[in-house]
C-alpha positions as CSV (number, residue, x, y, z in Angstrom):
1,X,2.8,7.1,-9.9
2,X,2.5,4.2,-7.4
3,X,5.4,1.5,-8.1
4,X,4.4,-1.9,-7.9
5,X,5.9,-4.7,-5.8
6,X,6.3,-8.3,-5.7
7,X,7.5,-11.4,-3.7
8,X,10.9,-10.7,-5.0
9,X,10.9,-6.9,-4.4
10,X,9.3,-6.0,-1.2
11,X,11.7,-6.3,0.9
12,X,14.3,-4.4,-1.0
13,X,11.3,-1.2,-1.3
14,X,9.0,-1.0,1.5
15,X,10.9,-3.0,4.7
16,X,14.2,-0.9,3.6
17,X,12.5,2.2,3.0
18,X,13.8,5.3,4.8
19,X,10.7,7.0,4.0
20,X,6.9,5.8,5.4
21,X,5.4,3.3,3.1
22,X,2.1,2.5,1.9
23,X,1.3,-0.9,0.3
24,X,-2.1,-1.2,-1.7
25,X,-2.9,-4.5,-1.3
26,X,-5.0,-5.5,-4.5
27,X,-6.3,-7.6,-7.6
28,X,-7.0,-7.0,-11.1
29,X,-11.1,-8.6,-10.5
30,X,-11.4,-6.7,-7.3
31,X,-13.9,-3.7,-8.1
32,X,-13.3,-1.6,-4.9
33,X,-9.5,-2.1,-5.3
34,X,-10.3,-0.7,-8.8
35,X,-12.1,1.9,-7.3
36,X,-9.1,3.6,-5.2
37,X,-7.3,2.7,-7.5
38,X,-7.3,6.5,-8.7
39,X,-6.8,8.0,-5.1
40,X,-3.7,6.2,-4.7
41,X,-2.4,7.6,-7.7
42,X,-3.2,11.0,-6.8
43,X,-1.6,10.3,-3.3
44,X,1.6,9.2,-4.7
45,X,1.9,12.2,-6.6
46,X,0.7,14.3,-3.9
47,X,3.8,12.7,-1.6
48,X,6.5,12.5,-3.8
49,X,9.7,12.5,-2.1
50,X,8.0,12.4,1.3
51,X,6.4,8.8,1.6
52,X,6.4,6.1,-0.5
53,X,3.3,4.9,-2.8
54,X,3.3,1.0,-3.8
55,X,1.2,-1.6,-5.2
56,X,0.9,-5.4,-4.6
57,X,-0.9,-7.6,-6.6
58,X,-1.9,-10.5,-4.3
59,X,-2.1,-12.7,-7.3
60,X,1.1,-12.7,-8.6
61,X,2.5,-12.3,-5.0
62,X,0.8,-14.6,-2.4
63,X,3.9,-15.1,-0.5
64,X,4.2,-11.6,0.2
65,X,0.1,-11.5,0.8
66,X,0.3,-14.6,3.3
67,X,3.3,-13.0,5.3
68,X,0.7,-10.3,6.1
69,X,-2.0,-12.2,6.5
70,X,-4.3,-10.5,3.9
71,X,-7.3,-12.1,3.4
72,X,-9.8,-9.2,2.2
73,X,-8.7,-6.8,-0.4
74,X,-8.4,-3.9,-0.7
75,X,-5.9,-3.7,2.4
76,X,-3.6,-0.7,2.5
77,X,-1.1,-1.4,5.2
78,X,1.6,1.8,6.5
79,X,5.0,0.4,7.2
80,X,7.3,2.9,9.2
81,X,11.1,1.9,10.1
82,X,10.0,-1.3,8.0
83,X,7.4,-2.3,10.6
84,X,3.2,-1.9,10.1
85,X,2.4,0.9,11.6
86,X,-1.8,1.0,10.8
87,X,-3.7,-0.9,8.4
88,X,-7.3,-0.4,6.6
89,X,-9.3,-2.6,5.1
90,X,-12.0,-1.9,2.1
91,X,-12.3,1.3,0.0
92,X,-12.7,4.0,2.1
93,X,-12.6,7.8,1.3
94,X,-9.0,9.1,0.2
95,X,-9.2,11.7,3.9
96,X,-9.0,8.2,5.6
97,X,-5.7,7.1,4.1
98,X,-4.2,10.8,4.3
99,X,-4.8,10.8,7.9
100,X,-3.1,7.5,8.5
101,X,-0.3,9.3,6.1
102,X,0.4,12.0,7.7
103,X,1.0,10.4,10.7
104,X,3.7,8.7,9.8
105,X,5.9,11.6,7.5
């Protein structure tokens, strides 16, 4: 299951992360985010123990979501070594963000 992150929490889980990181950047009106909303599920199960799967509402974290300059939703950005290492924007088919994944493990 993906964990979810906040203003307060992001750095502590994703930036210190030994492990490749991807942030779902969403909302609870957005209907694409809604819609791979399921596929990151299934890809945090899929990569347990091997990357980390998190979720941040941009609602209840716009500090966090103004940092990274998101302005469209959904954006799933990869953080390796606590840097962005690849972004991508909309709903896209789950091979997209595996690719992107497997890149960085």
């Amino acid at each position: 299951m993906a964990l979810e992150v906040n203003d307060s929490n992001f750095e502590e889980v994703v930036i210190k992360s030994d492990k490749p990181v991807l942030v779902d950047f969403w909302a609870e009106w957005c209907g694409p985010c809604r819609m791979i909303a399921p596929i990151i599920e299934e890809i945090a199960e899929q990569y347990a123990g091997k990357a980390l799967i998190v979720k941040c509402d941009v609602d209840s974290s716009p500090n966090v979501a103004a940092k990274y300059g998101i302005r469209n939703i959904p954006t799933i950005l990869f953080f390796k070594d606590g840097k962005i290492a690849d972004k991508q924007v909309g709903a896209v088919p789950k091979n997209n963000f595996l690719t992107k994944l497997n890149a960085l493990v």
